[in-house]
N, C-alpha and C positions, 0 to 999 in steps of 0.2 A: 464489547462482547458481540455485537451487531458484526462488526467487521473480520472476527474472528471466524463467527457464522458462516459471513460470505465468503472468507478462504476455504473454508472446508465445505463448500458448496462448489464453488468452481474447483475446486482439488477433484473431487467425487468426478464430477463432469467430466475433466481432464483424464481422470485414472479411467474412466468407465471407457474409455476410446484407445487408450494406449497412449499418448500424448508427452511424449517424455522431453517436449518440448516447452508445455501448456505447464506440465509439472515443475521443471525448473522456473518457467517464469513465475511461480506463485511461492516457490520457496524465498525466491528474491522477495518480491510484494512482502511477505510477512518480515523481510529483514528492512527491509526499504526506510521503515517508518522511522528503526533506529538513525540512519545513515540523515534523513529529512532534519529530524531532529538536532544531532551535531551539528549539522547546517545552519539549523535557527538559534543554537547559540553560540556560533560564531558570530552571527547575524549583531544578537542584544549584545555583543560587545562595543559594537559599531553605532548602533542605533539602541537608546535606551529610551523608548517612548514611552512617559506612565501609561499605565492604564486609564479609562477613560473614568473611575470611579475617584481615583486620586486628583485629576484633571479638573475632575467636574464633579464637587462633591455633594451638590444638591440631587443628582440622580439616584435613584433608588435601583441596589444593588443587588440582583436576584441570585447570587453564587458567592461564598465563602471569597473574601478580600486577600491577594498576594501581593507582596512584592516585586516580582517581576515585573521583566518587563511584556509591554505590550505588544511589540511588535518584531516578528510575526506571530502569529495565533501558534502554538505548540498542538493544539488541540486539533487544529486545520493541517498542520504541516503531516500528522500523525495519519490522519484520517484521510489526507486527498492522497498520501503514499501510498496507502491500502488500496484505495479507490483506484487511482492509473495502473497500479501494477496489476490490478483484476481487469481490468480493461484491454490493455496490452493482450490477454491471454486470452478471455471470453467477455465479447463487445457483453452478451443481453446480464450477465451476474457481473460485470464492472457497469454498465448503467443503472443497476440497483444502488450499487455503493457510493457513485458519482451524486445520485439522487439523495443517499443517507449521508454522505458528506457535505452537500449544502446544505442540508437540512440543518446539521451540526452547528455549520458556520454560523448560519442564520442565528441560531439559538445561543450561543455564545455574546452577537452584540446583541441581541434582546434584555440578555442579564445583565449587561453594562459590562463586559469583562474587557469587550476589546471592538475597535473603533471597526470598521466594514473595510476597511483597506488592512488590518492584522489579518482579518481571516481570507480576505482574496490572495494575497502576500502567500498567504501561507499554502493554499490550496497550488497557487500556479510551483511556488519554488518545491515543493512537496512531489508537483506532476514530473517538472522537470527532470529531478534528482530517480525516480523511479524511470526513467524514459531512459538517462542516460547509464542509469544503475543496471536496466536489462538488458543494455545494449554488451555491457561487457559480463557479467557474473552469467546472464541464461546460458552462452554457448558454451562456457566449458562444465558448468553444472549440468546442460543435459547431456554431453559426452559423458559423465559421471554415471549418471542415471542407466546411460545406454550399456555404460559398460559391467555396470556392477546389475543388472536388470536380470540375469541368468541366477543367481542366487537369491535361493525361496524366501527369505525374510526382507530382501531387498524388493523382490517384484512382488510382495505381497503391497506394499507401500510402494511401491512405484511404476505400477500397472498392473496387466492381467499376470494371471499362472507364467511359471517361468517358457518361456519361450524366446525366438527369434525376434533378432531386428529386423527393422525394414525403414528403408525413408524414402518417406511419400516425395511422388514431384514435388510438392508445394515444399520441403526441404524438411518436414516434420520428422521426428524416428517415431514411429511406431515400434510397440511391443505385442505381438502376438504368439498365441499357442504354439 
């Protein structure tokens, strides 16, 4: 719920600017996490590592017991996608969720669910997949945005009142009045 927060925090921030660039990248971020996901289980097909509760069954178990596998962290893969694809778009509300994402990991081996190398695993291949995920889904999703941005239910969600394009030197389209 935390991380949903932080999409609709940096969306606001994005929409408040015109950002039809900032916006595409957070539509991705909130798909990201599925795509990280698929990844990691591809992953547990390859690699079925217990858990460290199964492993090691004198440690005391702070989270409800699965059978999955351990590695990588599902939890980390989920949460470090949110977190770089918020980052990609706005550094200071993606080092909020970078900061809520370890936090995460952390808490995960705390409860014994998963060794420190599931949740690192998970965070880096989670960044990667959002890094390489925006490189191709943001540019035709903000020409999307750009084009469909003249239509009032459209530019209400995907910036200001309907208006004019514009792309800023730095390659952004802007949406104004």
């Amino acid at each position: 719920m935390a991380f949903a927060g932080l999409l609709v925090w940096a969306w606001v921030r994005a929409r408040r600017v015109g950002d039809l660039r900032g916006q595409a990248g957070l539509l991705w971020a909130g798909l990201a996490p599925l795509v990280a996901l698929l990844v990691g289980i591809a992953i547990h097909v390859f690699i079925d590592r217990p858990r460290p509760y199964a492993a090691l069954p004198h440690i005391e178990v702070l989270v409800a017991r699965t059978t999955d596998g351990s590695f990588p962290s599902d939890h980390s893969l989920a949460v470090g996608a949110v977190a770089a694809g918020i980052w990609l778009v706005d550094r200071t509300v993606g080092g909020v969720a970078f900061v809520l994402a370890i936090l995460m990991a952390v808490t995960r081996v705390y409860a014994g669910a998963h060794y420190p190398s599931d949740v690192v695993a998970g965070l880096l291949i989670s960044a990667a997949v959002a890094v390489a995920g925006a490189r191709l889904v943001r540019p035709p999703v903000e020409r999307l945005l750009g084009s469909v941005s003249r239509v009032p239910l459209v530019a209400l969600l995907a910036g200001r009142a309907t208006g004019h394009r514009q792309t800023a030197p730095d390659g952004h389209v802007r949406v104004g009045p």
